[in-house]
C-alpha positions in Angstrom: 7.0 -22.0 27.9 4.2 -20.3 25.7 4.8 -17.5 23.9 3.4 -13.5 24.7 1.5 -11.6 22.7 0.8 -7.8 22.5 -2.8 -7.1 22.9 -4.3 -7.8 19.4 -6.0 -4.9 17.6 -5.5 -6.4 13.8 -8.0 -8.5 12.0 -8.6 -11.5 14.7 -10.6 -15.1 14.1 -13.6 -15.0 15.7 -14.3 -18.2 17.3 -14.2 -21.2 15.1 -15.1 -24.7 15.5 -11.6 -26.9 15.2 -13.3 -30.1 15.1 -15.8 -32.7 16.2 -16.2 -33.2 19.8 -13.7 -30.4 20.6 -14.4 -27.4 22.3 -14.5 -24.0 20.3 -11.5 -21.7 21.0 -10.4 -18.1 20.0 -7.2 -16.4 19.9 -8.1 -14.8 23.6 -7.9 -18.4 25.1 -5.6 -20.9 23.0 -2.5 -21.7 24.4 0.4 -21.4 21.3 1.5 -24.8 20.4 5.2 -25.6 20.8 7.8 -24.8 18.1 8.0 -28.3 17.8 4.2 -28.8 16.5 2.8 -25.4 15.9 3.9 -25.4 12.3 3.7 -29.5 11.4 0.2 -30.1 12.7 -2.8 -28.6 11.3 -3.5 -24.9 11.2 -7.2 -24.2 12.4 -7.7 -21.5 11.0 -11.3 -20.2 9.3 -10.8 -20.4 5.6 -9.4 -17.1 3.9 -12.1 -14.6 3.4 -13.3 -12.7 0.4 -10.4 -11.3 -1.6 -8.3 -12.5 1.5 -3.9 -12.1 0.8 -2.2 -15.0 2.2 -0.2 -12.8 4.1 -3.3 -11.9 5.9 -4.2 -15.7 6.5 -0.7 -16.1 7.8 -0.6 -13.1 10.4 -4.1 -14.9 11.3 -1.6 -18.0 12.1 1.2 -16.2 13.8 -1.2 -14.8 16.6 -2.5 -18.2 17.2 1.1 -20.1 17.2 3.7 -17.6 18.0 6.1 -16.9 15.1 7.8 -19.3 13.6 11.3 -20.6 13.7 14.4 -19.4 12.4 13.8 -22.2 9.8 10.9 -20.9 8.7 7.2 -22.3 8.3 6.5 -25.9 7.8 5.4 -25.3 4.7 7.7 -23.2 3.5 10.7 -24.3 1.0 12.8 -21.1 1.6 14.4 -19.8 4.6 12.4 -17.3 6.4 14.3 -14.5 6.2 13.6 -15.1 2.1 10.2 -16.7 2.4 8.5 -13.5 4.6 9.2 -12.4 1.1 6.9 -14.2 -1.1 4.4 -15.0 2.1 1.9 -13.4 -0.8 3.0 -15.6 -3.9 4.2 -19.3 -2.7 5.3 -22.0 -5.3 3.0 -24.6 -6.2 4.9 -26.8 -3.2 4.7 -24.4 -1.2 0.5 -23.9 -1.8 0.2 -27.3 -1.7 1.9 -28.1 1.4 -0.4 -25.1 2.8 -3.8 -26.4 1.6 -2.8 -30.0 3.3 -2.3 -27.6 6.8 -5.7 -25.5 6.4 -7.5 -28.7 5.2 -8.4 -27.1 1.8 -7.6 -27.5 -1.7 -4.2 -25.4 -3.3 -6.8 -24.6 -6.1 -9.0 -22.5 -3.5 -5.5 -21.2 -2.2 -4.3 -20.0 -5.6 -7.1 -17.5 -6.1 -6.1 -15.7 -2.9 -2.3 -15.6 -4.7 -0.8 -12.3 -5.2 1.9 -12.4 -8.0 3.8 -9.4 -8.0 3.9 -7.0 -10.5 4.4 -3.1 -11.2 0.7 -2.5 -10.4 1.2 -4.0 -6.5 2.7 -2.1 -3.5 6.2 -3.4 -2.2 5.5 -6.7 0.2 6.5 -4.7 3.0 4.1 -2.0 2.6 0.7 -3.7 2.0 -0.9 -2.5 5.1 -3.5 -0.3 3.7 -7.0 -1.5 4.6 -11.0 -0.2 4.9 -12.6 0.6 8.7 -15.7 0.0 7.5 -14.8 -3.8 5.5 -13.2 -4.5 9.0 -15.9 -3.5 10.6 -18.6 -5.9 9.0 -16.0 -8.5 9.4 -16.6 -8.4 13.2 -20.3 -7.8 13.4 -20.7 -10.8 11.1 -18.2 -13.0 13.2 -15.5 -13.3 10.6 -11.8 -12.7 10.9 -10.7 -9.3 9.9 -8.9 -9.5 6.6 -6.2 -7.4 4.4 -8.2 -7.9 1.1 -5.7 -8.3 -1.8 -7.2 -5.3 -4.1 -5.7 -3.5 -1.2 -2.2 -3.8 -2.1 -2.6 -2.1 -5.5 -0.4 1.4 -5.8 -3.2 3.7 -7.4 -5.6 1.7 -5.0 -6.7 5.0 -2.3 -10.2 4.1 -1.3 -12.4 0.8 -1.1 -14.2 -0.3 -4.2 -17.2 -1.3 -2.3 -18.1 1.4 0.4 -15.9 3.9 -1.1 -14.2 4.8 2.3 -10.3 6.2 1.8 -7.9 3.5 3.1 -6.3 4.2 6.2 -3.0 3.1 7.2 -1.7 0.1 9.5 1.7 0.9 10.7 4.1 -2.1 10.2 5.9 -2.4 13.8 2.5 -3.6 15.2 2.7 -6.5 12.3 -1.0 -7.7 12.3 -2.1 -5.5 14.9 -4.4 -3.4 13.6 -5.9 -0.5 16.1 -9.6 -0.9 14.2 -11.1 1.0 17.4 -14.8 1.2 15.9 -14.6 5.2 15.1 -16.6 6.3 12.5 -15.5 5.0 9.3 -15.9 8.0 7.1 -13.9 11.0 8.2 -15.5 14.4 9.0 -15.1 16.2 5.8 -17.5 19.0 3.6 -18.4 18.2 0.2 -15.8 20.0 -1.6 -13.6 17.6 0.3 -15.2 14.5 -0.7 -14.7 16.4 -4.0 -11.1 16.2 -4.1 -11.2 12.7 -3.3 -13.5 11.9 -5.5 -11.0 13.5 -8.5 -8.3 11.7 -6.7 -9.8 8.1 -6.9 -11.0 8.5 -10.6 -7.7 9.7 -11.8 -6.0 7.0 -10.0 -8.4 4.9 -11.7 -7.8 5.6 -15.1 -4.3 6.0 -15.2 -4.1 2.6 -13.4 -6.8 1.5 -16.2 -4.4 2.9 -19.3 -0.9 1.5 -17.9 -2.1 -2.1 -17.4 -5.6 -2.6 -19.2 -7.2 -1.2 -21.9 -8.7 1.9 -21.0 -8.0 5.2 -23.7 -6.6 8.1 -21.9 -9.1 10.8 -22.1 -8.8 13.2 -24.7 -8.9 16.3 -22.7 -6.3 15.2 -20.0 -2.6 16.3 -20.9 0.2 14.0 -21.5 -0.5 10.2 -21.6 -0.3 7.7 -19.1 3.6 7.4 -19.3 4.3 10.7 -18.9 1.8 11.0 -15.7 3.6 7.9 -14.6 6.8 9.6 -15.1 5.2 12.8 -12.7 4.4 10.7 -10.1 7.9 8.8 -10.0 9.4 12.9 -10.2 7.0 13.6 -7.0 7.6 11.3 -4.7 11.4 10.7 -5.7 14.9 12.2 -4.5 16.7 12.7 -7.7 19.2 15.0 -6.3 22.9 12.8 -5.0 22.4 14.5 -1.4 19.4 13.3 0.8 16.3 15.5 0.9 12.8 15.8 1.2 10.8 14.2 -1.9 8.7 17.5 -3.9 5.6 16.0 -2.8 6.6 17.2 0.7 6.4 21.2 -0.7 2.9 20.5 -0.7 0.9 22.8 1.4 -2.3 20.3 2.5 -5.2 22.7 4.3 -6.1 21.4 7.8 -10.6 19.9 6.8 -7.7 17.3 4.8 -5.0 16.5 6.9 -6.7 13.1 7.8 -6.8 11.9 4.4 -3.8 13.6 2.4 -0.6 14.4 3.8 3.1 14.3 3.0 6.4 12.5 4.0 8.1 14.8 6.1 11.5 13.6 6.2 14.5 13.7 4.1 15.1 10.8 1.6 18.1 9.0 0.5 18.8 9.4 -3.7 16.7 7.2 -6.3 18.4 4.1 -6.9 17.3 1.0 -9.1 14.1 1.1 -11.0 12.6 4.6 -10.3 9.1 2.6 -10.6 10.1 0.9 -7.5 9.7 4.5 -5.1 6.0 4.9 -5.5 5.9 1.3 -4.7 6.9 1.8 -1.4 4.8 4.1 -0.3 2.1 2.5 1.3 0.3 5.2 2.8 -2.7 6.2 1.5 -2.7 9.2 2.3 1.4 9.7 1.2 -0.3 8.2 -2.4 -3.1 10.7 -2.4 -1.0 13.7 -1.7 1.4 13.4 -5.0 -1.8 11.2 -6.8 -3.4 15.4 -6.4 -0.3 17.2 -8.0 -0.4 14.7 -10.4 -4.1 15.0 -11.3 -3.9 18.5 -10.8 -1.4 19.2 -13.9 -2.9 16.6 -16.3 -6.8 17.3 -15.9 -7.0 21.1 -17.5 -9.4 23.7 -16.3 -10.2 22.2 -12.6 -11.9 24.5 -10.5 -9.5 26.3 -8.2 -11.0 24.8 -4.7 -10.7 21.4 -6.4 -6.7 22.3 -6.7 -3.7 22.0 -4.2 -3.8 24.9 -1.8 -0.2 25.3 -3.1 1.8 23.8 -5.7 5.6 26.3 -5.3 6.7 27.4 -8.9 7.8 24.9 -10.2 8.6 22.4 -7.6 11.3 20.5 -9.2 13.0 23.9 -9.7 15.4 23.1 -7.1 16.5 19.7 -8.4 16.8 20.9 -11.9 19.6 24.0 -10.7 21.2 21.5 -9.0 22.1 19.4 -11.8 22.6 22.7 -14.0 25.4 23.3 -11.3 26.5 20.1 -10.6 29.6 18.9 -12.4 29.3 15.5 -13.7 30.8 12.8 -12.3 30.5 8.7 -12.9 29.2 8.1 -9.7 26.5 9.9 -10.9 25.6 9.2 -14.3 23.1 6.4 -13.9 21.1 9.2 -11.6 21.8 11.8 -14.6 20.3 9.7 -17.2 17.2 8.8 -14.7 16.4 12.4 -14.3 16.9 13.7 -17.3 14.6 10.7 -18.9 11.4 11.7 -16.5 12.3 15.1 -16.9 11.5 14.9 -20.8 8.8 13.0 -19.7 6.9 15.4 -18.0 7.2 18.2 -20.6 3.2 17.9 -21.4 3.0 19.1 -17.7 3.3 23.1 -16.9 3.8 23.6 -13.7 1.6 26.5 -12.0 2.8 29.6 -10.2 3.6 29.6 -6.6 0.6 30.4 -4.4 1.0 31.2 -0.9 -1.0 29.2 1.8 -3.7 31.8 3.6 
């Protein structure tokens, strides 16, 4: 019996010729192939797009074949469970058993790799992508792609059209809502201004923790110690769950639809403290602590190009907690966490409360 699929709304193949003297077929009208064959025959697929992830490709796959076994993909050399894992980064076996299913070479394959590393969103939360990319990849009758530079953590807007990234929740998988809105939100210029600071802070300090690039002279700190911020915003360091500080953020309504917070208590930071602002994928989650961040480290902003808000002192709360708390070995690892990004954001002073209007 063939499998049934939610309506598709993610990036789709367009229709694609699978061979001489066969008939040209889209994901609308192919029947999925059995269990049996869908993932030992050939894959006829169009070849990954520009800057296309192989996660992407593969999402292309499962809406034309169904998902795949518990064993996995035919191509795959780990389980599934452990594969969906490194969908993004295969071994060379893996490529090459890959390339023989797409009819392509594992060399073309290997540039749409993604190897992980601290500059790259959690695999889980790479669903960041750009209306208006998706939208020239249907009027030009290509499959709409996740591009990899969209998986990068201080990645909030596209590199080509300059659009803010919008978010793709995870529960519909590959499937995308890209209802052809307009691409560019509705915003005045001092709120293209903001985003504008945003994405070139982002920039740099993504330039200065894994390329070359000097930190600027007038910006407070260095790039660790901004790191170190960011990790302090968007983190629970308290042993109780609660709300990250990033959510005392008071955001005014013109941009809601590009910067807003996580409103929902957290469980404590656990294992590398790096590994928090990897998984958040939401651009406009990243934005939102990306803009307290900037906003202590670049001196003299003007005041509309500053949070609405930033409460005295928004770790306040965190810090008398551990001045009260009594210590205990449970603990400790947390302790010596805090008190390390603590001392690390020292170059930062925090600005009086404001309240919203």
């Amino acid at each position: 019996m063939s499998r049934k699929h939610p309506p598709s709304t993610a990036p789709v193949d367009r229709p694609t010729s699978i061979g001489r003297g066969r008939a040209r077929t889209t994901e609308h009208n192919i029947e999925p192939l059995p269990e049996s064959r869908a993932f030992t025959d050939r894959w006829w697929l169009a070849a990954p797009g520009h800057d296309e992830s192989l996660r992407s490709l593969v999402e292309r796959a499962d809406r034309l074949y169904g998902k795949p076994p518990p064993e996995g993909y035919a191509w795959q050399s780990r389980p599934y469970g452990e594969g969906a894992q490194h969908l993004d980064a295969p071994t060379s076996r893996e490529l090459a058993r890959l390339a023989h299913m797409l009819g392509t070479s594992p060399r073309h394959l290997r540039t749409h790799c993604l190897e992980d590393g601290p500059h790259l969103l959690e695999v889980s939360e790479r669903r960041a992508y750009c209306p208006q990319c998706l939208q020239e990849d249907s009027a030009a009758g290509r499959p709409r792609i996740f591009r990899r530079a969209w998986a990068r953590v201080l990645i909030v807007s596209c590199s080509e059209h300059g659009t803010p990234l919008q978010w793709a929740e995870p529960r519909l998988a590959a499937e995308v809502n890209f209802a052809l809105g307009p691409s560019q939100p509705e915003l005045a210029e001092e709120d293209w201004e903001v985003l504008r600071l945003i994405d070139t802070f982002a920039h740099t300090l993504e330039a200065c923790l894994w390329g070359n690039a000097t930190w600027p002279a007038e910006w407070r700190g260095n790039p660790h110690a901004a790191r170190a911020l960011l990790i302090r915003c968007l983190s629970n360091l308290s042993s109780r769950r609660a709300a990250p500080p990033v959510a005392q953020l008071w955001v005014r309504s013109s941009l809601i639809p590009v910067i807003s917070v996580p409103l929902r208590n957290v469980p404590p930071l656990h294992g590398v403290p790096w590994k928090v602002v990897q998984r958040v994928g939401r651009p406009a989650w990243r934005r939102a602590a990306l803009w307290l961040v900037a906003a202590q480290v670049i001196p003299e902003l003007p005041e509309w190009c500053r949070p609405e808000t930033i409460p005295t002192a928004y770790f306040a709360e965190t810090d008398e907690w551990w001045g009260n708390f009594r210590p205990s070995p449970h603990t400790q690892k947390l302790r010596q966490v805090y008190s390390s990004l603590r001392r690390l954001c020292a170059p930062f002073p925090i600005d009086q409360a404001q309240s919203p209007p």
